[in-house]
N, C-alpha and C positions, 0 to 999 in steps of 0.2 A: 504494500500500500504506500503512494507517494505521494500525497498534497491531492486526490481526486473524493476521498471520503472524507464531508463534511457536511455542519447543517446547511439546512437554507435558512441563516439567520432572522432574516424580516419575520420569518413565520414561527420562530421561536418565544417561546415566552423567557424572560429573562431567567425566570430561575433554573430554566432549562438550559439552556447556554452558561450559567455560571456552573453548574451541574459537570457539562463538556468539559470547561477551563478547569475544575476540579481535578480531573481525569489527567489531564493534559499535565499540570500542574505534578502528581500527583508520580506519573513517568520521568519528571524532569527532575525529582527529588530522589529517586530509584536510580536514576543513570549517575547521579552526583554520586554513590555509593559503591557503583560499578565501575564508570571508568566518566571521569568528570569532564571532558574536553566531546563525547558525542554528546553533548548537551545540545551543542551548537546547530547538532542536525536531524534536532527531534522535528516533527511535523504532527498533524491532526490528525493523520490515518492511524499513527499510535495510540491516539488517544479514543479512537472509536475502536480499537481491538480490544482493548483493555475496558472499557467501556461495555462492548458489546457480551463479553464471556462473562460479568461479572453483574448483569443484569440478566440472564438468564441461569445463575451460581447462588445469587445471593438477595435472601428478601432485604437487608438493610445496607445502609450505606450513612457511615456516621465521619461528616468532615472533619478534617483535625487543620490546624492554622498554626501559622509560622511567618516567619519574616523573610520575604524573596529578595534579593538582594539585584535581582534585573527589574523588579517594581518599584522598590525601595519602600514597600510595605507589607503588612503581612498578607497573607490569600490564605484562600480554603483548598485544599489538599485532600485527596485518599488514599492508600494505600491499603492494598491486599495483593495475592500470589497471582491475580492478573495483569496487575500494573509491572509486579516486578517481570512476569514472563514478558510482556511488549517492553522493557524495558531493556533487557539481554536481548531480544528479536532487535534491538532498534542499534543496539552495538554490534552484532553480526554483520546488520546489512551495510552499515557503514564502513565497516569493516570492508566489505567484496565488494564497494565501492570505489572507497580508494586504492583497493588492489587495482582494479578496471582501468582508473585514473593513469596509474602507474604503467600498464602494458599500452596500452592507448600512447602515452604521449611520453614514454621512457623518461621518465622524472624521478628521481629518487627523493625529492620533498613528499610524493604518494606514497612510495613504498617506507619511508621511514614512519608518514604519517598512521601508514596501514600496522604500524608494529605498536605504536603509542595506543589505538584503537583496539582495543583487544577485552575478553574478561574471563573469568576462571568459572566454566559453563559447566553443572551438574549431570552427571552422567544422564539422566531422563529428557537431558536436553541437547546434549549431544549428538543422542542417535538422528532425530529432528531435524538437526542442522547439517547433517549428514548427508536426508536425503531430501532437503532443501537446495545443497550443491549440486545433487544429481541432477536435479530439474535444468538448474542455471546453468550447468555446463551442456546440455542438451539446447539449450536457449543459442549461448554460444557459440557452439559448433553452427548451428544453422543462420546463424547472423554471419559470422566470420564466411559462409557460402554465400551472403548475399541472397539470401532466400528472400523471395515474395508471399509464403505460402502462412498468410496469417491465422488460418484457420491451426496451422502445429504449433505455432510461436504463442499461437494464446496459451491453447492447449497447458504447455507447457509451463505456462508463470500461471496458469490453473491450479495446475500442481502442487506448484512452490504455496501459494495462499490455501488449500485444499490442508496441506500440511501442517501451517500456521494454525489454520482453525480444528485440528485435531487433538482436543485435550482432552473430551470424556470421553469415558468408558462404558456409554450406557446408552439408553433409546434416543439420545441428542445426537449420538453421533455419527450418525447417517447424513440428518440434515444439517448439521453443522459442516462436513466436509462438503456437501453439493453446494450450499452456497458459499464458502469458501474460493471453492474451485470456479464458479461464474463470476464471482466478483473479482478474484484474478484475470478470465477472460477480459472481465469489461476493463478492469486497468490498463490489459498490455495495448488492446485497441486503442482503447480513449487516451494512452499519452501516444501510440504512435500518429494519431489524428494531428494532434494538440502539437506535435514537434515538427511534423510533414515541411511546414514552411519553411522552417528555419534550417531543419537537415539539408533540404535540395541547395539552400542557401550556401551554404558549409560544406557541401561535396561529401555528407558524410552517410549513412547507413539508413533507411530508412523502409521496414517490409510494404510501405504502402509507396513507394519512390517511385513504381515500373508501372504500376496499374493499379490508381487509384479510384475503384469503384464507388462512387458516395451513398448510393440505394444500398447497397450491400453493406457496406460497413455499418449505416443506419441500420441495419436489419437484423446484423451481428449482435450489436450496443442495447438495442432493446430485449430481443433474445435473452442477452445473458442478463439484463435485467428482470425480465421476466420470470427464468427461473429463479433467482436467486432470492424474488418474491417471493416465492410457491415455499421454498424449502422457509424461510422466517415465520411465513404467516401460520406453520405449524408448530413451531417453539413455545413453548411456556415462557414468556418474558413478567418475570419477577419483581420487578422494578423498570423503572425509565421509558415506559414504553412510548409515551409521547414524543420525548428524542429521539429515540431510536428509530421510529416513526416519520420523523420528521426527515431525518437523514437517508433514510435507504427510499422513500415515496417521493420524499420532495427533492433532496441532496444530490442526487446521485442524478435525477431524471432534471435536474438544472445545468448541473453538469455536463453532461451529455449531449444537450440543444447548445449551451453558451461554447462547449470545441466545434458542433457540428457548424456552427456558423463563424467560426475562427474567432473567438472572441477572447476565449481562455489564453492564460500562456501559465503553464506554470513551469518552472525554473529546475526542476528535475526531470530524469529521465529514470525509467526504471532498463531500459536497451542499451545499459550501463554495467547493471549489475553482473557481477563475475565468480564461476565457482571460484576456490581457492587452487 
């Protein structure tokens, strides 16, 4: 997830989005613990992982407050074993980020930065990240061929998110990984949409570069919205539901019209990320 899962604020009620920044907050206090400098490159998709697992987890959610020292006041915070999991997710990916930086543009400011980036991963989390690599390096090989064939590339960082949303052991975990895995489809589309312009611009990689269909892609983006419907609206959601609500009906489907019309940019790419 990379800056595309978020609310659609105007239709938020405020305590709803302070609720979000809680979450958000709450990851940026977890990574200070884990490795303090990927602070720099948290985002809001971590914050609706963490968000999302721990409203279908847990009936209550009780703020705790502290002094943030980038507000220079105190905020309201949470903390529990969802925040910390996005929180190690959020220094991995950073992680095979700057490795990519590093092979990309033969820098060793990346690769020293890719060693600074790092954290001491529990075995339950390990195997995870394991076969989160397997995916990315699958991604890889077919980017590095210049592949057009976005129906496997999605597929793929399907996968990687399909994996991410893999934590229960019980009747959630079915549909927890189908929407996982469509909501990966709709990221790897909707940033390769979102970045089209700028790549042809840059001479650099892009699966929609050679033939760019816009009915089809539009048809792709809804699809895997649509599924990803199907599998939520049978969850038990415990708490937030109005958020939660608000982000995958309203969020997600704002998102989707504002790249199809070029209007988005946002500043990462996930056609980046790199096994190890």
């Amino acid at each position: 997830m990379f800056g595309y899962v978020v609310p659609l604020k105007n239709e938020l009620k405020i305590k709803e989005f302070d609720i979000f920044k809680g979450y958000y907050c709450g990851i940026c206090k977890s990574i200070g613990k884990i490795n303090y400098p990927t602070k720099y490159f948290l985002n809001y998709d971590m914050a609706f992982l963490a968000l999302f697992l721990s409203s279908i987890e847990h009936e209550r959610q009780i703020p705790l407050r502290n002094f943030c020292p980038y507000k220079f006041r105190k905020v309201n915070f949470y903390l529990n074993e969802y925040i910390e999991y996005a929180a190690f997710l959020n220094v991995f990916l950073v992680n095979r980020k700057l490795m990519d930086n590093y092979k990309d543009n033969n820098n060793i400011i990346y690769y020293l930065a890719s060693k600074l980036i790092k954290a001491n991963y529990s075995s339950s989390i390990k195997e995870k990240l394991k076969n989160i690599d397997k995916y990315l390096h699958e991604i890889f090989k077919l980017e590095k061929e210049n592949s057009s064939d976005l129906d496997i590339l999605s597929h793929y960082f399907g996968k990687v998110l399909e994996e991410i949303f893999d934590v229960f052991d019980d009747k959630r975990k079915i549909a927890l990984k189908y929407f996982g895995y469509n909501l990966g489809r709709w990221i790897y589309v909707i940033d390769a949409l979102d970045d089209l312009k700028e790549d042809i611009k840059k001479g650099i990689y892009n699966p929609l570069k050679d033939k760019l269909d816009i009915d089809a892609v539009r048809f792709a983006l809804y699809s895997y919205l649509d599924n990803l419907t199907k599998a939520y609206e049978i969850m038990e959601i415990k708490k937030n539901k109005g958020l939660l609500d608000n982000i995958i009906y309203l969020g997600l489907a704002d998102k989707t019209e504002t790249v199809l019309k070029g209007e988005n940019k946002n500043e990462g790419s996930i056609r980046s990320f790199r096994c190890k």
